[in-house]
N, C-alpha and C positions, 0 to 999 in steps of 0.2 A: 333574337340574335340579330343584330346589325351590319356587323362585316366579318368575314373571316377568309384565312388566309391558307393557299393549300400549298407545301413548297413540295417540289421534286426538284434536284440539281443534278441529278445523274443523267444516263445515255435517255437520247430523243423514245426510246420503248418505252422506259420505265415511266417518263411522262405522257404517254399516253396510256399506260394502263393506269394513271394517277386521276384521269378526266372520270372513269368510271366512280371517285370522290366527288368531284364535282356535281356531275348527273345526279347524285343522290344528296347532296348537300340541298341544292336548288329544287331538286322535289319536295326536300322535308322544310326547307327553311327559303321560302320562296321572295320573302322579301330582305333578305340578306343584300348585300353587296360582297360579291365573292372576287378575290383578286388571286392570283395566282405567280408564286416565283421560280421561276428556273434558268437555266444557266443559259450565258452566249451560244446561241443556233437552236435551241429550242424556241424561243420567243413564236417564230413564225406560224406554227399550228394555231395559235391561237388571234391570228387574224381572222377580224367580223365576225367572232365568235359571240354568238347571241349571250348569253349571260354576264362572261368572264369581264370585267372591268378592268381592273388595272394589270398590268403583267408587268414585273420586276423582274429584271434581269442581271443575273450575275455575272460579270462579264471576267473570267478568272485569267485570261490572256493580259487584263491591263494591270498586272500588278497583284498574286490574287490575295492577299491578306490586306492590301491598301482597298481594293475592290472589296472586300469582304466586311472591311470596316463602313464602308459605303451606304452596302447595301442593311446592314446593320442599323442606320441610321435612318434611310427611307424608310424599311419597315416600325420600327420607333414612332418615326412620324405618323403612324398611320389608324394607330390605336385600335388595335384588330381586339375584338372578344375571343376570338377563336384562331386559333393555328394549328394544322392539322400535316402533321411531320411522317411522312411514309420514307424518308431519304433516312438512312442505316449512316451516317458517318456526320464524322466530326463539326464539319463548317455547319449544317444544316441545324445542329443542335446548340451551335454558338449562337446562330439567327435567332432558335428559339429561347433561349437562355437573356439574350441582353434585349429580345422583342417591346418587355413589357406589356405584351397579352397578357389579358387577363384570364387566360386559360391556355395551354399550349399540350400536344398527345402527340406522341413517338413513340417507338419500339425503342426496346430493353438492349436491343443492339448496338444503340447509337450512345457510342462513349460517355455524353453527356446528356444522358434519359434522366441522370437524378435533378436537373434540372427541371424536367416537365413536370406541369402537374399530374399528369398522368400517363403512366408508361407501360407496355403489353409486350408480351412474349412474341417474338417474328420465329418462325420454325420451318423449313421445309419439309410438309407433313404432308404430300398430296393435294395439299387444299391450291387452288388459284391463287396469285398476287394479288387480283380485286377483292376474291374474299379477305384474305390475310390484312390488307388496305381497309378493308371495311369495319374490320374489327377498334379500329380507332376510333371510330365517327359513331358506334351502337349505343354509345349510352346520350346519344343529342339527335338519334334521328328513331321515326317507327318502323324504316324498314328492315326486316332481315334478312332479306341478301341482295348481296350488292346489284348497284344499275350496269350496265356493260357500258366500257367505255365508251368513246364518241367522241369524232369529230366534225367541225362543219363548213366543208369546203363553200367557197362563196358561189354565185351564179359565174361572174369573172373564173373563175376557176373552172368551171365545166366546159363554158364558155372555151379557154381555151385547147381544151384538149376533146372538143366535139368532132374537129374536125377527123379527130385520128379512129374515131369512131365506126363509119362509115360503114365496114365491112368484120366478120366475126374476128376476134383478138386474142390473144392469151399476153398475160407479162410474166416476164419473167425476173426477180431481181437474185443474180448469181456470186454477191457478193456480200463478204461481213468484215468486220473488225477485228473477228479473232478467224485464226486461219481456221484453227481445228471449228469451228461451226459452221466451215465453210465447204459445201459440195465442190470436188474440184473441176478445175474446169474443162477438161475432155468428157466429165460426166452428163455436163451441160446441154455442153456440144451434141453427145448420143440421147438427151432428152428433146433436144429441139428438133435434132433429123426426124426424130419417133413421129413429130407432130404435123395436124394434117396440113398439105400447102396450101391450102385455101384459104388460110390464115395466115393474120398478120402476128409475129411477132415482137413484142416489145421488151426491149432490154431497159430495167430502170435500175437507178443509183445516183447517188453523190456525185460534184466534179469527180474527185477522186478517183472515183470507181470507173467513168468511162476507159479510160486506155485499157482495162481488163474486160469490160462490155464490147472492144472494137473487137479485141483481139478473139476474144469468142467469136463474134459476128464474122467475122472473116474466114475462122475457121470451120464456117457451119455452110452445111448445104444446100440448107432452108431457103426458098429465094424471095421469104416475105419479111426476113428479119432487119428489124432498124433498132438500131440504140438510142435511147432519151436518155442515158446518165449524165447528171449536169444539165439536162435541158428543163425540166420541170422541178417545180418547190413542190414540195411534199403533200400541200393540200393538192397540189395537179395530180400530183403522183396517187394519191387518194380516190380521187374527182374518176380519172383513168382506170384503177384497180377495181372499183364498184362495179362496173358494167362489163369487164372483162369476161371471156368462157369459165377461166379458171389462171390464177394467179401462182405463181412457182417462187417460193420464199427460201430463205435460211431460216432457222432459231436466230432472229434479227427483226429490227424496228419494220421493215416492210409487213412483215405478218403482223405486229400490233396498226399497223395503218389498215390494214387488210378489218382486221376485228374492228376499227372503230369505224367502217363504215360497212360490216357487214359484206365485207366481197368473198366470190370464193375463192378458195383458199387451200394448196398442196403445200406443209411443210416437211422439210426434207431435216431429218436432226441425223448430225453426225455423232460429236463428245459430248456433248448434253442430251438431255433427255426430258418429256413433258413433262413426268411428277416432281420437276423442279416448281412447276405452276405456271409457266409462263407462257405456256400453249396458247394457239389458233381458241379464240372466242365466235368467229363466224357460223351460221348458223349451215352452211356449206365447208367443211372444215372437213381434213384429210391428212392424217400424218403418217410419214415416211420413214421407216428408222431400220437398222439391221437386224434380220430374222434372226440371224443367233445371236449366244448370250456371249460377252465379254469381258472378262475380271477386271479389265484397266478401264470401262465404261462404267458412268462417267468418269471421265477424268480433270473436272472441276466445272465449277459452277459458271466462267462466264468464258471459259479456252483457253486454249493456248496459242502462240505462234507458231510451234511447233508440236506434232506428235511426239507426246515423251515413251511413247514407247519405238515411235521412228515406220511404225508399218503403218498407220492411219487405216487400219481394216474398216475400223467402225463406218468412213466414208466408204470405201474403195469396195466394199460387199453389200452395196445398196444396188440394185439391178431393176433396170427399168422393166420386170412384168410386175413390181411390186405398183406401179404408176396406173391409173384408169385414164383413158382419154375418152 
């Protein structure tokens, strides 16, 4: 096999649980040239990444069906033997459909699977997203189960976030894209006071996310705490979580940055829940969820904005003795 191509265009997590493909592409088929495409602001994980060759970027802000026809075109050019489709929607199955691979695998979810040459049942059955990912790749590779994902901050990278090093650390990232997976934040606030002061803590996130990292920080009693949202790229944010005490996540891309470098790792799930599969992979790994049972939990697969039932118990009945420090 000569080159092959692995698309993920969904949220920055889903391509990083996408690299645990890669990891085992490159074990089983070592002289390939492996390229990889995903969408505008994923691009950056995969700086100096030792195998990965080309990274295609879909950039869906400039126009996304003129971008789409774009990227349709590079990949074309590129004359992939292999296209290996874990992304469940439409645009990803246009790519594979006008690719002209000479072999292209996606699940049976993706509107246009009868395209592929070969297409597999996606099911939330307990199993992991890598496993279920891996199910694509079984019939071209000898392993059976999948590599964990992974990625690979540079020395640049450690480099700069050594200095923040210095003395014991915890991060904390207090923020997500859907509210409902998001612990809220006076819950925050009474996990960080819990935490010992001899520690530094670090608040990480997105631009975005810092005005909601101040506003905690301000609000917290802690007198080691500092915010990095907005200040570090993700391989920092990576680089920094690996050597931490212990890392404090949502059901959110920080806990797959957390898995692909093996850091430890507390995830706190509010409206979701692990046997979706999308859990902590660390080998230090600890999840958080509400001791009792609740009929409206889950309340879908990736949140809400809002609690549709309006009381968000599922967060608000998480109590810090459920926490180990």
């Amino acid at each position: 096999m000569k080159k092959i191509l692995v698309i993920q265009t969904s949220f920055i997590g889903d391509v990083i649980l996408a690299t645990s493909l890669l990891e085992t592409l490159r074990a089983n088929h070592a002289e390939a040239k492996i390229d990889v495409l995903v969408r505008k602001g994923s691009e950056s994980i995969f700086e100096g990444h030792p195998f990965v060759g080309k990274v295609i970027v879909w950039n869906k802000k400039k126009g996304k069906y003129a971008a789409l026809f774009q990227t349709i075109k590079e990949v074309r050019s590129q004359h992939y033997e292999l296209i290996v489709n874990p992304h469940r929607f439409g645009s990803s199955g246009l790519i594979c459909a006008f690719s002209g691979a000479t072999t292209t695998v996606g699940f049976k979810k993706n509107p246009f699977h009868f395209w592929f040459s070969h297409s597999y049942q996606h099911a939330f059955d307990g199993r992991h997203e890598i496993e279920r990912n891996h199910g694509l790749i079984e019939a071209v590779v000898d392993q059976k189960k999948p590599s964990l994902p992974r990625l690979y901050p540079q020395q640049h990278d450690f480099d700069q976030v050594h200095p923040l090093k210095q003395t014991p650390y915890r991060c904390l990232a207090p923020t997500s894209v859907w509210f409902t997976k998001q612990w809220p934040a006076e819950k925050w606030i009474e996990l960080i006071d819990a935490l010992p002061t001899s520690e530094t803590i670090y608040l990480l996130g997105a631009p975005a996310d810092r005005a909601q990292c101040e506003s905690i920080a301000k609000r917290s009693s802690h007198p080691g705490i500092k915010t990095l949202a907005g200040s570090l790229s993700l391989l920092q944010s990576a680089a920094l979580m690996k050597d931490a005490v212990m890392n404090y996540v949502n059901d959110s891309a920080p806990m797959h940055l957390c898995s692909a470098v093996d850091a430890p790792t507390t995830v706190v799930y509010c409206s979701t829940i692990p046997a979706f599969g999308f859990g902590p992979l660390s080998a230090n790994a600890r999840v958080i969820e509400i001791q009792e049972k609740l009929e409206c939990r889950p309340c879908g697969l990736h949140g809400h904005r809002a609690c549709p039932k309006g009381h968000f118990r599922c967060a608000h009945s998480i109590h810090l003795s459920q926490f180990e420090f």
